[in-house]
C-alpha positions as YAML, in Angstrom:
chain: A
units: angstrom
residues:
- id: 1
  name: UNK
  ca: [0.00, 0.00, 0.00]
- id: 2
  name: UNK
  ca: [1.16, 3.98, -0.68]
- id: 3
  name: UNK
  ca: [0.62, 6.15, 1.64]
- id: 4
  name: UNK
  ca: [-2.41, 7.85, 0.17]
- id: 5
  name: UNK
  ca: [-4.33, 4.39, 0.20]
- id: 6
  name: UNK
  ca: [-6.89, 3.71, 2.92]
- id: 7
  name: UNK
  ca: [-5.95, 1.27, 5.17]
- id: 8
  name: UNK
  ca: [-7.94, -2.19, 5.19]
- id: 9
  name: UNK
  ca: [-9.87, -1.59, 8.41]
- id: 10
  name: UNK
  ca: [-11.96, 1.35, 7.06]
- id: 11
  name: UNK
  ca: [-12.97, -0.24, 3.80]
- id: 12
  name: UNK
  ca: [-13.93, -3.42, 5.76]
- id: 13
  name: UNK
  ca: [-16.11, -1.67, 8.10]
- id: 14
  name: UNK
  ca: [-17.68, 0.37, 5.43]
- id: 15
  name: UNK
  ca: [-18.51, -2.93, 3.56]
- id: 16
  name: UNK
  ca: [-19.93, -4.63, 6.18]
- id: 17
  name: UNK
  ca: [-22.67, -1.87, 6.57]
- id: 18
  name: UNK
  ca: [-23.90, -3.10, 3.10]
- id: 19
  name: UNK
  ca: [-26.60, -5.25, 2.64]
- id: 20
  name: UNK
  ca: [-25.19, -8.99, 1.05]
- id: 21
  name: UNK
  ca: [-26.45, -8.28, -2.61]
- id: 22
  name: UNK
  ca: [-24.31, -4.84, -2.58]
- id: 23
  name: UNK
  ca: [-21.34, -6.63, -1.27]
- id: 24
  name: UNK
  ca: [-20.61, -8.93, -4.20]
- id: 25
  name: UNK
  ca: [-17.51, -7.50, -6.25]
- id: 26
  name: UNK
  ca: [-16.51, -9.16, -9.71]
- id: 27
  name: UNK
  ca: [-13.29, -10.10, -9.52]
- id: 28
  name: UNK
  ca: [-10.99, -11.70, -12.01]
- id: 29
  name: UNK
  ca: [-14.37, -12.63, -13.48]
- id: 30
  name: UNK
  ca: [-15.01, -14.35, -10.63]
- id: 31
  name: UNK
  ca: [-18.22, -12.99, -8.10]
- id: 32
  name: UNK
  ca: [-16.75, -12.74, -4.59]
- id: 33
  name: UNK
  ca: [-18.44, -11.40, -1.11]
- id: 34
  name: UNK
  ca: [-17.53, -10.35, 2.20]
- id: 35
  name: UNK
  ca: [-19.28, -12.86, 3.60]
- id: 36
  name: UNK
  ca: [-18.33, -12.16, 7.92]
- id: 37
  name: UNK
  ca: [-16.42, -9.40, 9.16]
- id: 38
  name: UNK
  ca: [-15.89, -9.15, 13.09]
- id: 39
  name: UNK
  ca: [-13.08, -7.08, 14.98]
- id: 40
  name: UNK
  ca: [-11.41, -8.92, 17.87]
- id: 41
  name: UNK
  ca: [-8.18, -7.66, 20.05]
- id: 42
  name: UNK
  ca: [-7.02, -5.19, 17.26]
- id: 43
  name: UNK
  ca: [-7.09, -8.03, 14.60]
- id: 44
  name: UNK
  ca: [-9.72, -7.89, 12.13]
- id: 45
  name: UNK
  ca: [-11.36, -11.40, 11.21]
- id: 46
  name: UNK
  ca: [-12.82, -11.91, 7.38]
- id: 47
  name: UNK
  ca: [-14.40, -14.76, 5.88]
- id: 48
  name: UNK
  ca: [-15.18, -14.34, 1.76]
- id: 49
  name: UNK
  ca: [-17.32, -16.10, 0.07]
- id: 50
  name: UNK
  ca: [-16.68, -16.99, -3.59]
- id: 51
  name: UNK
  ca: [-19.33, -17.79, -6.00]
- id: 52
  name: UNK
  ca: [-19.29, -21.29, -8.00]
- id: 53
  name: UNK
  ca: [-22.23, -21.86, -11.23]
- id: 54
  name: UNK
  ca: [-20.53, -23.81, -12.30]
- id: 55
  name: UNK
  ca: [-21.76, -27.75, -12.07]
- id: 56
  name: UNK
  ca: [-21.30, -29.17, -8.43]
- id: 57
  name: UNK
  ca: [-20.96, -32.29, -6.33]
- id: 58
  name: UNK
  ca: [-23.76, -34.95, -5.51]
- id: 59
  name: UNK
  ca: [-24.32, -36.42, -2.35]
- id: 60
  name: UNK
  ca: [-24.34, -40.60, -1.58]
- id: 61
  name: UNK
  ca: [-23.12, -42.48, 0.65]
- id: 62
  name: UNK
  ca: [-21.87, -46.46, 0.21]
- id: 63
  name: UNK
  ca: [-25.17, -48.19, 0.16]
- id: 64
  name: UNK
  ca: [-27.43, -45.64, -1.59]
- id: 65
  name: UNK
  ca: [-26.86, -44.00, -5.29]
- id: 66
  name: UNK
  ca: [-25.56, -40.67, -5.58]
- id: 67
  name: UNK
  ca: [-27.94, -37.80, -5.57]
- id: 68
  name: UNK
  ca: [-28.48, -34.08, -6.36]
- id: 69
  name: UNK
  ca: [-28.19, -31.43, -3.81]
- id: 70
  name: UNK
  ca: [-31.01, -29.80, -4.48]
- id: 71
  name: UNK
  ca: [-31.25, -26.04, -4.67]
- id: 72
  name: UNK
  ca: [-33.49, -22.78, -5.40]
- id: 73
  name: UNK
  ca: [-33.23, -20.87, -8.27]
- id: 74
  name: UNK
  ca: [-30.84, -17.95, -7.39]
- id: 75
  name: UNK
  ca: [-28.68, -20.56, -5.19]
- id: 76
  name: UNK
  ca: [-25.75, -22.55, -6.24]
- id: 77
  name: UNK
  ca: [-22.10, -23.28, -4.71]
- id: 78
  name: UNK
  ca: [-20.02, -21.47, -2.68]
- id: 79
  name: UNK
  ca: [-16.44, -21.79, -1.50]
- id: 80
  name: UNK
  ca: [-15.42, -20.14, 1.99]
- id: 81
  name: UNK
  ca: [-12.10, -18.69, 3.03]
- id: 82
  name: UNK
  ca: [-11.49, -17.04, 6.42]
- id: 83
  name: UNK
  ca: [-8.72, -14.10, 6.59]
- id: 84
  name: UNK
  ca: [-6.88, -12.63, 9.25]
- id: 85
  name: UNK
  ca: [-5.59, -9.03, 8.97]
- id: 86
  name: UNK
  ca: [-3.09, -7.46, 11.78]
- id: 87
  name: UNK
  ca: [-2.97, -3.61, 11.30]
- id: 88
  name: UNK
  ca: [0.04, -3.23, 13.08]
- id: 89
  name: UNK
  ca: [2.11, -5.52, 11.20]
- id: 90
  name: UNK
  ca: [0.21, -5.21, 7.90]
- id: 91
  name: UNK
  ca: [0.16, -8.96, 7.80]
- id: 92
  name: UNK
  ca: [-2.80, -11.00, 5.99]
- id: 93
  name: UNK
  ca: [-3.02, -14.67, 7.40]
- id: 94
  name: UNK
  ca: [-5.49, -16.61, 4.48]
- id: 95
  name: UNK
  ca: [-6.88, -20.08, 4.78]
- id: 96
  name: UNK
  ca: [-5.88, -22.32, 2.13]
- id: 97
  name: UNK
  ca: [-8.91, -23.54, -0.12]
- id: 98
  name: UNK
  ca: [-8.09, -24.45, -3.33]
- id: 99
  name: UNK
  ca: [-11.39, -23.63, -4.80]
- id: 100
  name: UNK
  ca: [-11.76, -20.48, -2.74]
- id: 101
  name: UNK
  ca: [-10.87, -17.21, -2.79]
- id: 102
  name: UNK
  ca: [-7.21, -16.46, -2.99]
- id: 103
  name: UNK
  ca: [-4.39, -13.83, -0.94]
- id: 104
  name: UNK
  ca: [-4.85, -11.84, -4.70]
- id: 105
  name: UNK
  ca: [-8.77, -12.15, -5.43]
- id: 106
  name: UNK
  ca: [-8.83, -10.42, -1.87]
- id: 107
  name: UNK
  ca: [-6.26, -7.36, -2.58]
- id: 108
  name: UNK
  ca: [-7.92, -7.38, -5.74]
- id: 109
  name: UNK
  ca: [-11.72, -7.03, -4.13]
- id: 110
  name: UNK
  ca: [-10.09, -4.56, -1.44]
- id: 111
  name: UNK
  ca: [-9.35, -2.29, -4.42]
- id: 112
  name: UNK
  ca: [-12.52, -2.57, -5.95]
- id: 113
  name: UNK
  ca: [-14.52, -1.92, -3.15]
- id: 114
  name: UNK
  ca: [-14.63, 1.75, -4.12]
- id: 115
  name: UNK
  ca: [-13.30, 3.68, -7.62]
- id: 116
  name: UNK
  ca: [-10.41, 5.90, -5.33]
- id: 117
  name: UNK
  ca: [-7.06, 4.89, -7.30]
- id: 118
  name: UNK
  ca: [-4.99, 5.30, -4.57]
- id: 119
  name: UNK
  ca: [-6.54, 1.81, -2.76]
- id: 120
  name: UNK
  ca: [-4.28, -0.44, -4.82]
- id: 121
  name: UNK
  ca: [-3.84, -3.48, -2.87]
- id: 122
  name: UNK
  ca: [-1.22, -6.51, -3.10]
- id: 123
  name: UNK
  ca: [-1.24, -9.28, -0.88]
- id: 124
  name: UNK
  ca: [2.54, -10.73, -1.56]
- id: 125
  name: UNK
  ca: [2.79, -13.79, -0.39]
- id: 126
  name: UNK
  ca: [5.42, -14.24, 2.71]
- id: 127
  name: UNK
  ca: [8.38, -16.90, 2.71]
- id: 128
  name: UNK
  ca: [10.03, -19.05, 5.54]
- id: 129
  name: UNK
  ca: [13.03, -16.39, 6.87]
- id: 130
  name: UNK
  ca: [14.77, -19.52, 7.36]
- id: 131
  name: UNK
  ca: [14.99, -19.48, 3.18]
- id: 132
  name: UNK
  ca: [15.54, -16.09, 2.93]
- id: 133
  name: UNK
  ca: [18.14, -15.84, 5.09]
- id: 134
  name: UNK
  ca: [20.36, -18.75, 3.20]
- id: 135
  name: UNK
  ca: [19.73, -17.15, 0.49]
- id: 136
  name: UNK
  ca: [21.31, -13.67, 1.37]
- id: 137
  name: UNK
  ca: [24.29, -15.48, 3.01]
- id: 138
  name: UNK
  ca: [25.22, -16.74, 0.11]
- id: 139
  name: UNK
  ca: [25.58, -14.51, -2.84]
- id: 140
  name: UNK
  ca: [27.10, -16.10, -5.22]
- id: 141
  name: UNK
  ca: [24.23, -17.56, -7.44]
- id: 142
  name: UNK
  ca: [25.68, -19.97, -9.64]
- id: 143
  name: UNK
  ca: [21.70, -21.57, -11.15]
- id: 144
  name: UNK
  ca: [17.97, -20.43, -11.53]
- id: 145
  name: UNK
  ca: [15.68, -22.82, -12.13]
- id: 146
  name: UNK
  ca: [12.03, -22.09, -12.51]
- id: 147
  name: UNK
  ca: [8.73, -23.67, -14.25]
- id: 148
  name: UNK
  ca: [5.40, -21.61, -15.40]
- id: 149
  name: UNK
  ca: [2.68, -22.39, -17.08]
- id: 150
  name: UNK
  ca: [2.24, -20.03, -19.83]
- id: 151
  name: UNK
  ca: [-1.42, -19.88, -19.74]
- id: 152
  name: UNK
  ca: [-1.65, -18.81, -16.12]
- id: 153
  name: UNK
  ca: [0.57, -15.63, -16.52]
- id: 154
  name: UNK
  ca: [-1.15, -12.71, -17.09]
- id: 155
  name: UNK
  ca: [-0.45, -9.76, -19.42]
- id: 156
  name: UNK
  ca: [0.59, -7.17, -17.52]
- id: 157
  name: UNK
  ca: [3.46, -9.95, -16.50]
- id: 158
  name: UNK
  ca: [4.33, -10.59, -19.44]
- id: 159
  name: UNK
  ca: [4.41, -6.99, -21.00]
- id: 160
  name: UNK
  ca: [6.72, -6.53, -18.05]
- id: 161
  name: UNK
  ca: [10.65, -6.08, -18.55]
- id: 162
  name: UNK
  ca: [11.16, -9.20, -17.14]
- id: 163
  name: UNK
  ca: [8.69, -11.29, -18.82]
- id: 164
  name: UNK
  ca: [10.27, -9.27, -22.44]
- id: 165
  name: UNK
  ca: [13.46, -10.50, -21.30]
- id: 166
  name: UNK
  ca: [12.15, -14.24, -20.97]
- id: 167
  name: UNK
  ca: [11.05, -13.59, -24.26]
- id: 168
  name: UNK
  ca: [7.39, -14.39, -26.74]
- id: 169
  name: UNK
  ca: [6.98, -17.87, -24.85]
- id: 170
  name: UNK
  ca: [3.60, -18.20, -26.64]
- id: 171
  name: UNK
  ca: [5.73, -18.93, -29.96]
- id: 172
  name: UNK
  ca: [6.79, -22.34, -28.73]
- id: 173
  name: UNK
  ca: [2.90, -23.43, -28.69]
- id: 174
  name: UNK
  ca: [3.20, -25.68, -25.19]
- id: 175
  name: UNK
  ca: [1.99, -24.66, -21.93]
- id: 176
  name: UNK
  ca: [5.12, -25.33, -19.63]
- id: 177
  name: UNK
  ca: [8.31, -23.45, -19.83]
- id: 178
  name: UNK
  ca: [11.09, -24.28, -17.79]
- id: 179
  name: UNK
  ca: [14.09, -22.56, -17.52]
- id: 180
  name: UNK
  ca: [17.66, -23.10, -16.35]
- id: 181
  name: UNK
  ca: [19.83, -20.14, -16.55]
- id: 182
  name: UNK
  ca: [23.29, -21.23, -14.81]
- id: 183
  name: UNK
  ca: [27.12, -20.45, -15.10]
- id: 184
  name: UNK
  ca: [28.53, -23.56, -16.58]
- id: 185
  name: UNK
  ca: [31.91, -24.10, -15.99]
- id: 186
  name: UNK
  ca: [32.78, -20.38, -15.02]
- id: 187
  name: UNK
  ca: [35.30, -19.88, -12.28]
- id: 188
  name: UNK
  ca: [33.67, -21.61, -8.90]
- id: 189
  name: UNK
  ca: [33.54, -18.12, -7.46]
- id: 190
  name: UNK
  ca: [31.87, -16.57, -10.37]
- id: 191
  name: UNK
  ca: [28.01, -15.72, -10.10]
- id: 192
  name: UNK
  ca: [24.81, -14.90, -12.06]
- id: 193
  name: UNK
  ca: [23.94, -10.84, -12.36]
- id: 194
  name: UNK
  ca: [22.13, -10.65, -8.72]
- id: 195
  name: UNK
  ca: [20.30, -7.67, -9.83]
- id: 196
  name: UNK
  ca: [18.27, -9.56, -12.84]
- id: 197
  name: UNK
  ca: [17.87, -13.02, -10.69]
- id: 198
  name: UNK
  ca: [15.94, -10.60, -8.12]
- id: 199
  name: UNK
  ca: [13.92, -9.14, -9.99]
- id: 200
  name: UNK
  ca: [13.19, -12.80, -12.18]
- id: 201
  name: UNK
  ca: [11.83, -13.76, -8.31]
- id: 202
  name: UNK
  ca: [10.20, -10.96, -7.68]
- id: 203
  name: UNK
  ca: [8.46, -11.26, -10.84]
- id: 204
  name: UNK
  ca: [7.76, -14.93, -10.50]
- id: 205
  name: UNK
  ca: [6.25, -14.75, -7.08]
- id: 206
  name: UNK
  ca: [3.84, -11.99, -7.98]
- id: 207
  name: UNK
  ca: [2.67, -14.35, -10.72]
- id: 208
  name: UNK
  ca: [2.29, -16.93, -8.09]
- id: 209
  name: UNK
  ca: [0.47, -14.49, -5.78]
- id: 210
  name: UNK
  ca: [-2.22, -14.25, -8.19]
- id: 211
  name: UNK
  ca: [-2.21, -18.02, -8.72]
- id: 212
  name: UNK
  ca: [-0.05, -20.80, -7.44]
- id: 213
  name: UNK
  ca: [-0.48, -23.16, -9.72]
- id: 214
  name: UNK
  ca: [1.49, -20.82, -12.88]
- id: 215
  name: UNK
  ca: [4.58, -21.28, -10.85]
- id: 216
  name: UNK
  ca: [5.47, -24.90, -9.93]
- id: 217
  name: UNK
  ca: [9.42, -24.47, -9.19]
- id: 218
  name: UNK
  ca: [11.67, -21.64, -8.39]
- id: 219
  name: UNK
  ca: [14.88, -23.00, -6.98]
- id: 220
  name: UNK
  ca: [18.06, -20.71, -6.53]
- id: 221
  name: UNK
  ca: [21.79, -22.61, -6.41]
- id: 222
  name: UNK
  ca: [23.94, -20.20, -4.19]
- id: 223
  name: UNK
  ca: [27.06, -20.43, -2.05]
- id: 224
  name: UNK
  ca: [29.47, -18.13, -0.35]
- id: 225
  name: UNK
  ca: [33.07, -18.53, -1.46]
- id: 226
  name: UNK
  ca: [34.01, -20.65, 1.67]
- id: 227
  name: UNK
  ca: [31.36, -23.29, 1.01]
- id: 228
  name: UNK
  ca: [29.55, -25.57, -1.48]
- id: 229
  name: UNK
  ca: [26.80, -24.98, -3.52]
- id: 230
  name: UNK
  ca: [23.33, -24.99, -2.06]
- id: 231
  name: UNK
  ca: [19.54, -25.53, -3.76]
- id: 232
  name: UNK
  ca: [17.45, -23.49, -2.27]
- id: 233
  name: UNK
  ca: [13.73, -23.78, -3.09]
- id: 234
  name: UNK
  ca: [11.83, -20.46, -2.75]
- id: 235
  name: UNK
  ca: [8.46, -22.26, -3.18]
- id: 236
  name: UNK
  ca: [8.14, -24.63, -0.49]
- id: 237
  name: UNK
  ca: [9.05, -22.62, 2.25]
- id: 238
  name: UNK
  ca: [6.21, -20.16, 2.37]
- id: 239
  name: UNK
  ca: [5.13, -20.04, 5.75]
- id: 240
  name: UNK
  ca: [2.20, -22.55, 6.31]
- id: 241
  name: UNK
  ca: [0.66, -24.29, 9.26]
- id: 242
  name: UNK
  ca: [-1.66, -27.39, 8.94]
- id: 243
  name: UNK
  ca: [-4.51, -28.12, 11.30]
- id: 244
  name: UNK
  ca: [-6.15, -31.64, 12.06]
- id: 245
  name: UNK
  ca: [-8.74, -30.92, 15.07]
- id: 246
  name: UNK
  ca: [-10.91, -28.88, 13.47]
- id: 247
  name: UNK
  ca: [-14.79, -29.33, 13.95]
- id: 248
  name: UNK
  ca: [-17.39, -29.88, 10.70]
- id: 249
  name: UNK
  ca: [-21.03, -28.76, 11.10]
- id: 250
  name: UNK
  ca: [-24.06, -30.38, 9.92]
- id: 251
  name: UNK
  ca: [-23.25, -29.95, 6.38]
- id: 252
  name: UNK
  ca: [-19.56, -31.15, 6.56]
- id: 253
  name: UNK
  ca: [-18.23, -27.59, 6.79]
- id: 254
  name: UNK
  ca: [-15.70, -25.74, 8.26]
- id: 255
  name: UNK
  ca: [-17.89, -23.68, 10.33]
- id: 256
  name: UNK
  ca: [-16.14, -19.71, 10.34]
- id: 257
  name: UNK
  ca: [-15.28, -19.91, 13.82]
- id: 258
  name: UNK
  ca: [-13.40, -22.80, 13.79]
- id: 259
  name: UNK
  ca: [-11.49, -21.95, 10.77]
- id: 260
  name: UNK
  ca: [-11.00, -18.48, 12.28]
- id: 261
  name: UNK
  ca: [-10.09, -19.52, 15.74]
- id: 262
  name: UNK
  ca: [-7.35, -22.01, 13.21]
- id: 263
  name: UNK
  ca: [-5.75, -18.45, 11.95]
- id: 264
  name: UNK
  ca: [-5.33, -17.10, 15.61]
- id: 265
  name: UNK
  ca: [-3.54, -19.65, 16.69]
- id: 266
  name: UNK
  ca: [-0.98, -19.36, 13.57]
- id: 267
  name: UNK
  ca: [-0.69, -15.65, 14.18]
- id: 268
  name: UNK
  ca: [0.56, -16.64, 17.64]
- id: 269
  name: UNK
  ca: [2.78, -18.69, 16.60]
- id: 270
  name: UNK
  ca: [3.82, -16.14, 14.14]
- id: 271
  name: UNK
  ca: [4.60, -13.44, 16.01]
- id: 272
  name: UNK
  ca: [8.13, -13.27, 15.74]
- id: 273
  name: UNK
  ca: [7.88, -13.28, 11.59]
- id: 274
  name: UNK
  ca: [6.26, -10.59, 11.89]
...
């Protein structure tokens, strides 16, 4: 966020004074809602709803056949995901639901809540420090390694300097490109130009941001001059936490306290990341 942009808190509030019907947004073609907004010991809570029409599950069990779940009219499937927003960190915490609405989807409704231009939002994804921190002690990058799927990146990426530099990847006509850009048999202390391979993650994660499934591998070799080589994978690491004892409802749900009640227990445990 600049400085002129408002911060999340006040747009949140302001949308949960609006009825539901005013609260749906298109986003990235895709209709999502502020479904549940509540404020609790300076962190605000946020559960977004994200509308499916396309064609859905049955229901069954073993000894009976499948069958429809049946629904009105205007109704049809919708995929939850809770949020967690500190202010004073500036930190989003997002459930993982692969169907649901994603850390970009919910910069992207924050910005289109209102037509100011200054509320530009970007939820950037954040990275185990653990990773990070290998990765600037040893700078001397010797290999970049990365896969995308072509289809997923979007234009403004690839109008970008980076993505010219990558080059026209639509001229090969496949849908994966992975690259290795590396130093060969250069002197063992010699490394890649640290300004480009920064700004080739940079620009790799922000594709990623808006979906992960464009970029499947970004791996860095590095080493200080004193030591071997080391693969580092800037993927994997993202900070994550996984949570068996949550309760279903009646419907085999995550209910939204449980799942939000599941976020402040990682931001505790996040603290000191943050």
């Amino acid at each position: 966020m600049n400085r002129r942009t408002a911060p999340p808190e006040e747009l949140l509030r302001r949308v949960d004074g609006w009825d539901l019907a005013d609260r749906v947004i298109l986003c990235h073609q895709t209709e999502v809602r502020l479904e549940e907004f509540i404020e609790r010991d300076g962190l605000l809570l946020m559960d977004f709803a994200k509308y499916r029409w396309t064609r859905g599950p049955g229901r069954g069990s073993h000894d009976r056949p499948t069958r429809p779940i049946r629904m009105d009219d205007d109704e049809t499937f919708v995929e939850q995901t809770a949020a967690l927003y500190d202010p004073r960190s500036q930190h989003y915490i997002v459930e993982y639901n692969h169907h649901g609405v994603r850390s970009a989807r919910i910069g992207e409704y924050l910005s289109n809540v209102d037509d100011v231009p200054d509320n530009n939002y970007k939820l950037e994804p954040r990275f185990d420090p653990d990773a990070e921190q290998r990765l600037q002690n040893k700078p001397i990058r010797r290999k970049l390694q990365f896969r995308i799927n072509t289809d997923l990146v979007p234009g403004r990426a690839r109008n970008s300097a980076v993505g010219r530099s990558i080059g026209n990847f639509d001229n090969f006509g496949g849908r994966v490109l992975e690259v290795t850009v590396g130093m060969g048999h250069a002197a063992r202390d010699a490394g890649l130009n640290d300004n480009m391979i920064q700004r080739t993650i940079d620009w790799l994660r922000s594709i990623r941001a808006e979906d992960d499934e464009a970029v499947s591998k970004i791996r860095v070799s590095a080493k200080d001059p004193d030591d071997v080589v080391e693969v580092i994978d800037l993927i994997e690491p993202k900070l994550s936490q996984e949570f068996g004892d949550l309760e279903m409802d009646e419907g085999r749900r995550y209910p939204t306290e449980e799942r939000w009640n599941a976020l402040l227990r990682a931001h505790r445990g996040w603290r000191r990341h943050m």
